[in-house]
N, C-alpha and C positions, 0 to 999 in steps of 0.2 A: 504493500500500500504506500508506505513513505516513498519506496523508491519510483513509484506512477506518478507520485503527487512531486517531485525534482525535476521527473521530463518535463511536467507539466508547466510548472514554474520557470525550467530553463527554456519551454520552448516558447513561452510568451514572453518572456526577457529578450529572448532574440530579435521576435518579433516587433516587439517596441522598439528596441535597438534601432533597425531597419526603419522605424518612422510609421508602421502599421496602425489601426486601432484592432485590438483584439475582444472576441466575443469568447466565453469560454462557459461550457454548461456544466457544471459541477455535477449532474443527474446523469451522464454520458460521458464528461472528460474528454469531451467534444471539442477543438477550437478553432474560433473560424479569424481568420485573420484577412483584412483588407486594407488598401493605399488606406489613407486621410484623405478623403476627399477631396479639403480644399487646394490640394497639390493638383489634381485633377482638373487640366483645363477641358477635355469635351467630354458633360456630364452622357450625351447618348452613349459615349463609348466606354465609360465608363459603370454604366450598368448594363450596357452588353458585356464587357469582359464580367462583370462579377455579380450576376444577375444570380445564380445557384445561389451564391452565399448571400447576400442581401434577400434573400425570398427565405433564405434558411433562419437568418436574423430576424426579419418580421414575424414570418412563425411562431420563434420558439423565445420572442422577446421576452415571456415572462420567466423563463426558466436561467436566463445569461446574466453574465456579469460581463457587464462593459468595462473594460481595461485602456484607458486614451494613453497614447503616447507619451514620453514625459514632458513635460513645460521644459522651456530652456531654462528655468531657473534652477531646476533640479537639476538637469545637466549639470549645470557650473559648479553648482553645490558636490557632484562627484569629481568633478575636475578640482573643487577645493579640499576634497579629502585625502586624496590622491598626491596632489603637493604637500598636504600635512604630515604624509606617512614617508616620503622622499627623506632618506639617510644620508645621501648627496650632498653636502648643504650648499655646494653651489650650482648645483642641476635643479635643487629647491628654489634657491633664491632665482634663477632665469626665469623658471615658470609664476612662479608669483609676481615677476613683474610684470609677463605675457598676461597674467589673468589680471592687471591691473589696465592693460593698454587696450586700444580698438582691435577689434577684431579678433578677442577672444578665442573662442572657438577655433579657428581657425590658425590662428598663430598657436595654438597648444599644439592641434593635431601635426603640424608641421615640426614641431620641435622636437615630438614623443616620437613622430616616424623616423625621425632621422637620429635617433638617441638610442642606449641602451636599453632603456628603460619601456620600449615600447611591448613587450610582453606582459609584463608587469602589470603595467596599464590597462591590455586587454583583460585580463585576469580579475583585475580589482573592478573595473567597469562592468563586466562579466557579474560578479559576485554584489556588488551593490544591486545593480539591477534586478538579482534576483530576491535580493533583500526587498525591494520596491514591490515589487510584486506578490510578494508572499501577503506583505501586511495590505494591500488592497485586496486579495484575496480574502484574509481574514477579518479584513473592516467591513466588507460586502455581506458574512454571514448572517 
């Protein structure tokens, strides 16, 4: 059981990762995952590709937990925990001043790809998010 309930958690971690909004039926251990809409510039074509699962969502709307993406604020907030735990103290201090300057987001990913530390990253980003996901799991019960 615990170990269904980790795919379950890591595979909607992922999925938000990637920008998705995820449906997930607790009754079935069902998950349906789709873009964010508002990424979506032609709404016809867009419920032609995902017509099954949007009809599967309507359905069985009483039974799902809606899972939205993260906020970019949460983002940053992993990107700030992530510098916290950095033993480097001058790989620390580069990135807290990147998460102090424009562009964010952006300037991390660029630093962390071309750094040692870019696994690391993946790992803890990885494992926050699953942390994310659990407690909205269990705040939905």
């Amino acid at each position: 059981m615990e170990n269904t309930k980790s795919k379950i958690i890591n595979e909607i971690a992922q999925e938000l990762d990637c920008g998705n909004e995820c449906y997930y039926n607790p009754k079935t251990d069902e998950i349906i995952a789709i873009p964010n809409y508002s990424i979506i510039q032609d709404e016809e074509e867009f419920q032609e590709l995902f017509h099954e699962d949007l009809e599967a969502i309507e359905k069985n709307r009483a039974d799902l937990i809606e899972i939205d993406p993260l906020e970019s604020s949460e983002s940053f907030k992993i990107m700030e925990l992530f510098v916290d735990q950095i033993a480097d103290v001058q790989y620390k201090a580069k990135l807290e001043h990147i998460l102090q300057e424009r562009k964010p987001f952006q300037n991390f990913k660029n630093s962390i790809d071309n750094s040692d530390f870019r696994q690391e990253w993946f790992d803890f980003k990885k494992l926050e998010m699953e942390k994310i996901v659990e407690a909205r799991l269990n705040h939905s019960k």
